[in-house]
C-alpha positions as CSV (number, residue, x, y, z in Angstrom):
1,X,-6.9,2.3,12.0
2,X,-4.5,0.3,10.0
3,X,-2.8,2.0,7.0
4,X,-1.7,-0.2,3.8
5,X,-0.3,0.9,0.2
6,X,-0.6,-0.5,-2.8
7,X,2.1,-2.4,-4.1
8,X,3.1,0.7,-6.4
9,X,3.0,3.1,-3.8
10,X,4.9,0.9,-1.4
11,X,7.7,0.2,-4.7
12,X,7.4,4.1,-5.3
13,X,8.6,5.0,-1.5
14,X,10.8,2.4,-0.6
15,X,13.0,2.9,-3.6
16,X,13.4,6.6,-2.5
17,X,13.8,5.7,0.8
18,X,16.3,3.5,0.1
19,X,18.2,5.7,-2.3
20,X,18.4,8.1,0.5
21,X,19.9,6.2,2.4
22,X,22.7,4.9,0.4
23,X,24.4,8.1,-0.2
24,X,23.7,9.0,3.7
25,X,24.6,8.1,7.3
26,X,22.1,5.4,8.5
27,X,18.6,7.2,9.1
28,X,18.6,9.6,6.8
29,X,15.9,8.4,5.0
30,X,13.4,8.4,7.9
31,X,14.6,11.8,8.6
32,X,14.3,13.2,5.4
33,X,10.6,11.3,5.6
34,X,9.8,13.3,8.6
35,X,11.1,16.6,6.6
36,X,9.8,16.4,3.8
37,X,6.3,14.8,4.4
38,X,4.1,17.7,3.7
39,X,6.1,18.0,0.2
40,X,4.2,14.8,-0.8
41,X,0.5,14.4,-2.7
42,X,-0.9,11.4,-1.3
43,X,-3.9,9.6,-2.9
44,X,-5.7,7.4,-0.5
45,X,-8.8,5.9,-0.4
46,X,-10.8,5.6,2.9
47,X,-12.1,1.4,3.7
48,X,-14.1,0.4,6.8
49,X,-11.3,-1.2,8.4
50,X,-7.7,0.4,7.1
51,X,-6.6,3.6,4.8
52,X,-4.8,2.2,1.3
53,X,-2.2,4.4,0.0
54,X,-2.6,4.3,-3.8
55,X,-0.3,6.4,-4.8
56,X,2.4,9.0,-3.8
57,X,4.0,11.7,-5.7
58,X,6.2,14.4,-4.9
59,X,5.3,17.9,-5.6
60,X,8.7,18.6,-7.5
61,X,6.8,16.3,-10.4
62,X,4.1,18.0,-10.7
63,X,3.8,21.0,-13.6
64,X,2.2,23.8,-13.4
C-alpha cells in the first residue's frame, strides 16, 4: 500500500529533517527518524488504495 502526506505534514517533517541534518554529519536525520519514530503522534487517514499522512506532531508539543 502506498503511503502519501499532505503537503503540511510533508513541510512539517522535512523542515525537521533537514534542520537535523544541518548541524549533523550526513544521515543524521534518517537516524534520528528511526530513533525517534515512536516519539511521534501520527494522524492518518486510511483510502482504498494509499494511507495519507495528515499530520505529524511530536509528543514534546503536546501539554498535559
Amino acid at each position: 500500500m502506498q503511503i502519501k502526506y499532505t503537503l503540511d505534514a510533508f513541510a512539517s517533517l522535512t523542515s525537521l529533517l533537514n534542520f537535523i541534518e544541518s548541524k549533523n554529519t550526513q544521515g543524521a536525520a534518517l537516524r534520528w527518524l528511526e530513533r525517534y519514530f515512536h516519539d511521534w503522534l501520527i494522524a492518518v487517514s486510511v483510502h482504498v488504495d494509499f494511507i495519507l499522512i495528515e499530520a505529524l506532531l511530536h509528543k514534546s508539543r503536546i501539554r498535559n
